[in-house]
N, C-alpha and C positions, 0 to 999 in steps of 0.2 A: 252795671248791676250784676251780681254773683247770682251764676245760677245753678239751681238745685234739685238732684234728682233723684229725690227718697223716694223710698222704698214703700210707703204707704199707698191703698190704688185710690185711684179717682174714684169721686161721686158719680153716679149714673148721670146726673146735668151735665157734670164735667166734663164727663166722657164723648158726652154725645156731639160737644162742643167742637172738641176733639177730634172726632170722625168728621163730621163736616168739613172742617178744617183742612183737614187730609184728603179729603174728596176733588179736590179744587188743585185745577191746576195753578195755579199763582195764587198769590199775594191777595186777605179782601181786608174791607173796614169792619167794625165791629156794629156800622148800621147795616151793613150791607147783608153781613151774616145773621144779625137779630129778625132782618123780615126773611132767612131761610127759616129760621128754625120756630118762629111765631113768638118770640122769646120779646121783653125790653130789652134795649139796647145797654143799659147801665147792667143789666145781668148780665149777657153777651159779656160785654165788653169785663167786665170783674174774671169773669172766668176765663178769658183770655190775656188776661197780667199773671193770672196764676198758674197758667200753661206756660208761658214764657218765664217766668220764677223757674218754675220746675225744670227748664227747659227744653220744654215739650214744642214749645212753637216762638219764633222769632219775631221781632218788628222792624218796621221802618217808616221813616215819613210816608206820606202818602202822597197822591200828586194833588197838584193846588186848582180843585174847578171853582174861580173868581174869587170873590174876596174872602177875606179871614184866616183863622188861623189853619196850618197845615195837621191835619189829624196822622194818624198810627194805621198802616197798612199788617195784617199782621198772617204769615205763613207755618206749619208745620214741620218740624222738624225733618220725619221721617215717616212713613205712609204705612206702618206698624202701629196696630195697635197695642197698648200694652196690657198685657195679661191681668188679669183683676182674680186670682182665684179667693182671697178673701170674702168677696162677693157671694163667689157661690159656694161657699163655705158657708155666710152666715145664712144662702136661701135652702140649706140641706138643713142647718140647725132650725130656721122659720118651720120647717116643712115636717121635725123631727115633732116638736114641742106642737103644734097642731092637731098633730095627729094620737099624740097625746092626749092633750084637753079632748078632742073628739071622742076616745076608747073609754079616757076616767071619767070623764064628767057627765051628770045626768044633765043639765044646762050648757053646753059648750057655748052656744051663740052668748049667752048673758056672761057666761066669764070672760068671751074674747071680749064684749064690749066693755065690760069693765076694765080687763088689760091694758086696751086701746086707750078708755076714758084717763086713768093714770098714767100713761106713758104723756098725751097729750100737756094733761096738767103741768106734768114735771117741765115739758118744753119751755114754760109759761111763768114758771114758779118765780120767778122774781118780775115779771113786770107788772103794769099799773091797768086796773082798767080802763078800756077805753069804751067808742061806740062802736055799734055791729058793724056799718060800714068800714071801721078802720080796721076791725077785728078781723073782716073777712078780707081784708088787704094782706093782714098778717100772715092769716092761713094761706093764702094763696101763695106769699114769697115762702115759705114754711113747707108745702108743700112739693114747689120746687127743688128745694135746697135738698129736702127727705130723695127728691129725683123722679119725684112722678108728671112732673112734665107738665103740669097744669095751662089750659085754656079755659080762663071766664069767662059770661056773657058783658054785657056793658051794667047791667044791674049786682051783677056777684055772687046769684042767688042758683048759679048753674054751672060748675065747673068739669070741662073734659081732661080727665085724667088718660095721658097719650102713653106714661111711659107706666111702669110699676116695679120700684126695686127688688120685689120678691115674685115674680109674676110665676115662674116655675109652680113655686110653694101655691101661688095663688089657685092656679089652675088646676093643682090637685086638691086641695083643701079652700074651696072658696067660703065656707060658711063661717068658715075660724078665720083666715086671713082675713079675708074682704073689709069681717065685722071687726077686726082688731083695727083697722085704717078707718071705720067708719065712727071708732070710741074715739080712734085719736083725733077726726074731726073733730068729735063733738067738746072732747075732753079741751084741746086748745080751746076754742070759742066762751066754753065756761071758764076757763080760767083767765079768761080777757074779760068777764061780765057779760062777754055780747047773748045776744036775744036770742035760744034754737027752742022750736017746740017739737023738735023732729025729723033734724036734718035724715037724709037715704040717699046710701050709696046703689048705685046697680052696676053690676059687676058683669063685663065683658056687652055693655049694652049697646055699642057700637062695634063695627068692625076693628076700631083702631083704638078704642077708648072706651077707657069705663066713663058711668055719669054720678056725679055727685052732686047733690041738691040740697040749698041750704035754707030753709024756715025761718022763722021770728021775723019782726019788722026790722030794718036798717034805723 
């Protein structure tokens, strides 16, 4: 396999996959590191094909405990992390444009949600509807992938958001930021058909996590 080391940064999932990775002395499996990071394993494991693509981290057979097939041991290149100022380039422009909406606008909270509700849509805009359970399967890998690190409860109806790809931005402007990730909640779920009367975000309402709460029946 050719491997490839553009120049684009990682996602915050990515990243974080990444660090773990490098944290470790040796060689893990990708179930091994899914119960680190509270992650599935089939996320784990995608984002570490595409760290080794990039050739950010290597593999190998793994050892064989009893029957079956021999899985992928998979190691870190180098214990650097790579620089992402893109990032925080887009969390000055988030933090720029907020504060904005905040100064012009006589509604700031109703236009981030609207923002938010259209941003979400767009995500959405070609698929089919489904049900709210599957909807909120959606949102959940969706809001992974965006890099907020999502933990649901066993019902779906209660997610802890661990990480926040604008979290800077967030913590100086929460009223704008928060509610723009609380439209793009809402906005994906409507544009799946699923059921919300109301979902709410609460922002910084844990130590390590905001809480997002989602409404309508499953």
């Amino acid at each position: 396999m050719r491997h490839e080391r553009d120049n684009a940064p990682l996602t915050p999932a990515r990243s974080k996959v990444l660090e773990q990775l490098q944290q470790l002395a040796g060689a893990t499996t990708a179930s091994a590191l899914s119960e680190q990071l509270g992650q599935h394993v089939n996320t784990v494991r995608e984002h570490l094909e595409a760290l080794v693509d990039r050739g950010l981290a290597t593999r190998e057979p793994a050892p064989v405990n009893g029957r079956g097939r021999p899985g992928w041991a998979y190691s870190a290149v180098d214990a650097t992390p790579e620089p992402d100022t893109r990032v925080r380039h887009y969390t000055a422009l988030a933090l720029a444009l907020a504060a904005q909406i905040k100064r012009s606008s006589r509604h700031p909270e109703r236009e981030a949600l609207a923002a938010g509700d259209a941003w979400g849509r767009a995500l959405v805009a070609d698929a089919r509807s489904v049900t709210t359970a599957t909807a909120r399967r959606r949102l959940l890998r969706m809001l992974a992938e965006l890099g907020f690190d999502p933990l649901a409860d066993r019902r779906g109806t209660t997610m802890r958001l661990r990480r926040c790809p604008l979290l800077d931005a967030a913590r100086e402007e929460p009223d704008v930021v928060c509610t723009v990730h609380l439209g793009l909640v809402r906005g994906v779920l409507a544009g799946l058909g699923a059921a919300d009367d109301g979902s709410s975000i609460h922002p910084f309402a844990e130590p390590d996590a905001c809480v997002l709460r989602l409404t309508g029946k499953a």
